[in-house]
C-alpha positions in Angstrom: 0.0 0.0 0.0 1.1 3.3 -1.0 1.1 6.0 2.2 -0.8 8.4 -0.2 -3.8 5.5 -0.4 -6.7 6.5 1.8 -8.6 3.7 3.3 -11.6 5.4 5.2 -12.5 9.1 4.4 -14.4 10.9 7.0 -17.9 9.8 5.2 -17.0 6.4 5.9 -16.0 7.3 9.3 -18.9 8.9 10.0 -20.8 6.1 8.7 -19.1 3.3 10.6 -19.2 5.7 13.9 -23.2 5.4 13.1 -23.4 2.1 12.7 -21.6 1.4 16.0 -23.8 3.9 17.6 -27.2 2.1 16.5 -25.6 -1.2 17.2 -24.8 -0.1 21.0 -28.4 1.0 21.3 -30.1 -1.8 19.7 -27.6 -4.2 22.3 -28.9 -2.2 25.1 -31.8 -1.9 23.9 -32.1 2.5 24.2 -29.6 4.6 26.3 -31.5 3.5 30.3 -28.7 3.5 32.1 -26.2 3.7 29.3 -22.5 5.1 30.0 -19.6 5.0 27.6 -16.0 5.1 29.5 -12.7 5.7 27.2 -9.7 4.0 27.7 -6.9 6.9 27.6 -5.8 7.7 25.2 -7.5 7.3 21.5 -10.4 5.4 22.8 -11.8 8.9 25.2 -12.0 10.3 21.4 -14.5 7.3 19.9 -16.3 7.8 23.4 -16.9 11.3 23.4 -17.9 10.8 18.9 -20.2 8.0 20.1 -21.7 10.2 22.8 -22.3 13.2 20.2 -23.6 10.4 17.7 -26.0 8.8 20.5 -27.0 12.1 21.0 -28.1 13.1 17.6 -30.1 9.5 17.3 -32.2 9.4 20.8 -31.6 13.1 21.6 -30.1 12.0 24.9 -26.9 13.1 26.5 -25.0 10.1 28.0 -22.7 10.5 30.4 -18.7 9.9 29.5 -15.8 9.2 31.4 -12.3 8.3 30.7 -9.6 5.8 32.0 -6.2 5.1 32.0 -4.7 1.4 31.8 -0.9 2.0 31.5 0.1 0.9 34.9 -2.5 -2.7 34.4 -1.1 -3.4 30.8 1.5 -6.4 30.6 4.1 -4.3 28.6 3.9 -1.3 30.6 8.1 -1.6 31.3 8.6 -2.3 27.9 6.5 1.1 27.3 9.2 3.4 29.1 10.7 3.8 32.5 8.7 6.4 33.9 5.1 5.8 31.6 3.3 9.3 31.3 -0.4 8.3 33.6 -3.5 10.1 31.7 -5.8 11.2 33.6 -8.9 8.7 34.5 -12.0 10.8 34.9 -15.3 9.2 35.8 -18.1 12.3 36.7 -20.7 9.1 37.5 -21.2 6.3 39.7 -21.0 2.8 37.5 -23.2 0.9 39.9 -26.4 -0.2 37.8 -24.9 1.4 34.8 -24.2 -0.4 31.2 -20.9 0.5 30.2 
């Protein structure tokens, strides 16, 4: 593959980011009691898009938080000798929650 090739253009990822969105909802069957939690770093960014996109389907603003995993993850020494922690952020309480 050339680096010049595109493989997804933002239509398709906004596309794909739709279809995940109705899939979640149809799993869960609506957003009662629905939370989405990043993992730190890349995955708080498809959080917060599937929050905006979850919004724009039900109308209904789910609650987001973010964590981060470095210090759990087998490889972490392999990582670097002092990891850089992210920030783990979660504004609501889990218990009874779907996540």
């Amino acid at each position: 593959m050339r680096s010049s090739d595109t493989i997804l253009d933002a239509a398709d990822i906004d596309r794909i980011l739709i279809r995940i969105s109705h899939k979640i909802l149809e799993i869960h069957k609506g957003t009662e009691g629905l939370a989405l939690i990043g993992i730190q770093t890349r995955g708080v960014f498809l959080a917060q898009r599937l929050q905006k996109k979850i919004k724009e389907i039900e109308g209904v603003d789910i609650p987001v938080g973010q964590v981060d995993i470095t210090l759990y993850r087998d490889d972490w020494t392999r990582i670097s000798v002092n990891p850089v922690i992210q920030a783990t952020e979660i504004p609501f309480s889990v218990d009874g929650k779907k996540i």
